[in-house]
N, C-alpha and C positions, 0 to 999 in steps of 0.2 A: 504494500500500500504506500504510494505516493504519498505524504506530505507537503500541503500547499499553503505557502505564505500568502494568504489573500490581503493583508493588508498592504503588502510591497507590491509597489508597478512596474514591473520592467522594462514595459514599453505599453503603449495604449497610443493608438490613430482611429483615425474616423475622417475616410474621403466618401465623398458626394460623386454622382456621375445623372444625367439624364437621361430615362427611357423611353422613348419614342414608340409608345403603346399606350392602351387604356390601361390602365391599373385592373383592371379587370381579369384581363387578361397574362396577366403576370402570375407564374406560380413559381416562386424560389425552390420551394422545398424539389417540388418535380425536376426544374432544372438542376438542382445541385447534385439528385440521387441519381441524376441521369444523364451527366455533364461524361460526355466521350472525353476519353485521354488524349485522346490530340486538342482538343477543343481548350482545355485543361492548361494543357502547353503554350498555344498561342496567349492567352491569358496574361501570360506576362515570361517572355521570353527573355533568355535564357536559364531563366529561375526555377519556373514550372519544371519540376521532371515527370513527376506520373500524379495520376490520379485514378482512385476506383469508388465505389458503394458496395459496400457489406452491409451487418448488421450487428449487434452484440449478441453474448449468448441468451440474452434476454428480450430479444427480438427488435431492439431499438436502432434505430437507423444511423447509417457511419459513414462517413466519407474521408479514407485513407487519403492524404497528400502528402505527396514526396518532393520537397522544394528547397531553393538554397535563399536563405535569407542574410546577407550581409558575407560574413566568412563559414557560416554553419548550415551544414546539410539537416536540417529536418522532414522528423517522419510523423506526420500529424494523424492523429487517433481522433479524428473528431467525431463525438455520440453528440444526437439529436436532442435536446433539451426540450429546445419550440420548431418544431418542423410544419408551420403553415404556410399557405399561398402567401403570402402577404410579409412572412419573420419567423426568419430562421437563427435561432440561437445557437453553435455548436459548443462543445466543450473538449479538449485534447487535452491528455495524459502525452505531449509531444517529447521525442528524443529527439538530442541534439548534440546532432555531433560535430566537434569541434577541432583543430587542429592540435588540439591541448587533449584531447579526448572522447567519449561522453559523456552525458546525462541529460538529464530531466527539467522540463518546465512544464507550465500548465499554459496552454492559450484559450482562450472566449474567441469564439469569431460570429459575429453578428450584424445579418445581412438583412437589409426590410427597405421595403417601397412607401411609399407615400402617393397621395396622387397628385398632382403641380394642376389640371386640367382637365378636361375631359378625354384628347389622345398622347396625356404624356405623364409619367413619372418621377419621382426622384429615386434613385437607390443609393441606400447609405453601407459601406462595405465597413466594422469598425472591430480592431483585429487589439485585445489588448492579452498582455502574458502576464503571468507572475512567478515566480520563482517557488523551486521546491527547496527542501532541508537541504534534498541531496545536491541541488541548483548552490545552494550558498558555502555547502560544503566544497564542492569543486569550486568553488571561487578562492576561498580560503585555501585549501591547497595547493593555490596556482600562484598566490600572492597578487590578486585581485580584487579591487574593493566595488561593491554592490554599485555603490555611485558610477566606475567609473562602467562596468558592466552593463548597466542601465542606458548610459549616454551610448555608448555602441549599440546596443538592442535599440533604441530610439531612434537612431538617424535611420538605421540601417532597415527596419519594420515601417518607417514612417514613407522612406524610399523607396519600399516593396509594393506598399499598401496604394501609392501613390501612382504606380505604373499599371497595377491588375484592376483598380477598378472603374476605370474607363473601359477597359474592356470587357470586364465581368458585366459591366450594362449592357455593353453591345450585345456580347452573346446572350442574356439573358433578353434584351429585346428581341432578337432574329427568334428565340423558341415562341417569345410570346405571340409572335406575328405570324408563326407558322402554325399558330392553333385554330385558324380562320377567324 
C-alpha cells in the first residue's frame, strides 16, 4: 500500500482548450476508454508513448498511460473515480522512473466540459500529483529537497499539460462530431 502525502503539491496545472461541438455531444469518459494508441501518441508528441483501457479487479475502469514527463518515464495506473459524459476524475498509483531510479507518486487527472454556447465547449485538462513516503524517501536518499523537486515536477507537468490539451480537445471534438 502506497502512502500518499495529500497535503504536499508536486505539481498541479489546469489548461483550457475549445470544443467545436455541442456539449451534448461530448462524452469524455467514452472517448478516454476508447482513445486508440496512436491517437494517444499524436496527443502530444514525442511524450505520449502508449496508451490502453482495462479495468480493476473490481470492475472499475482504467486507462494505462505510458509517457515521459520532463526527464521521467511514467507508467500511469489511472482508476475511474467520476467517469461521466461530461467529468472525468482519474486517480494513479503512477511509477516513475527516473534516471536516479524508481518510485512512486500519486496523480489526479481531471478532465470536464462546460458548455461556452450552443455548438461549442470549453474542456478543462487539470493534471495535479502528490508525492508518496516512498516519493520523499527517494528524495532524501538522492540529497534532494521537496522544494527543489516540486519546481522540476512544475515546469516540466505544466509544459506537458500545456502541449496535450489543445489537442486532447481536438481529438475529443473529431469523436464528438462523428456521433452524428
Amino acid at each position: 500500500m502506497t502512502t500518499v502525502q495529500a497535503d504536499l503539491v508536486l505539481s498541479d496545472s489546469v489548461f483550457h482548450a475549445q470544443i467545436n461541438a455541442p456539449v451534448e455531444k461530448v462524452d469524455i469518459a467514452k472517448w478516454l476508454f476508447g482513445l486508440p494508441d496512436a491517437e494517444y501518441q499524436r496527443c502530444a508528441p514525442p511524450d505520449h508513448i502508449a496508451a490502453g483501457a482495462t479495468t480493476t479487479d473490481e470492475g472499475r475502469p482504467m486507462s494505462i498511460n505510458v509517457e515521459v514527463i520532463g526527464t521521467s518515464l511514467m507508467v500511469q495506473h489511472y482508476v475511474g473515480e467520476i467517469t461521466e459524459p461530461h467529468h472525468c476524475r482519474m486517480v494513479s498509483a503512477s511509477d516513475v522512473f527516473t534516471p536516479q531510479g524508481h518510485t512512486r507518486v500519486q496523480v489526479i487527472w481531471d478532465l470536464s466540459v462546460t458548455r461556452l454556447g450552443e455548438d461549442r465547449c470549453e474542456y478543462a485538462n487539470s493534471v495535479t500529483a502528490h508525492p508518496t513516503e516512498e516519493f520523499l524517501g527517494f528524495l532524501r536518499d538522492h540529497g534532494v529537497t521537496f522544494e527543489q523537486a516540486a519546481g522540476e515536477r512544475q515546469a516540466a507537468s505544466s509544459d506537458h499539460n500545456s502541449r496535450e490539451t489543445p489537442r486532447f480537445a481536438a481529438s475529443i471534438e473529431r469523436a464528438a462530431l462523428s456521433r452524428g
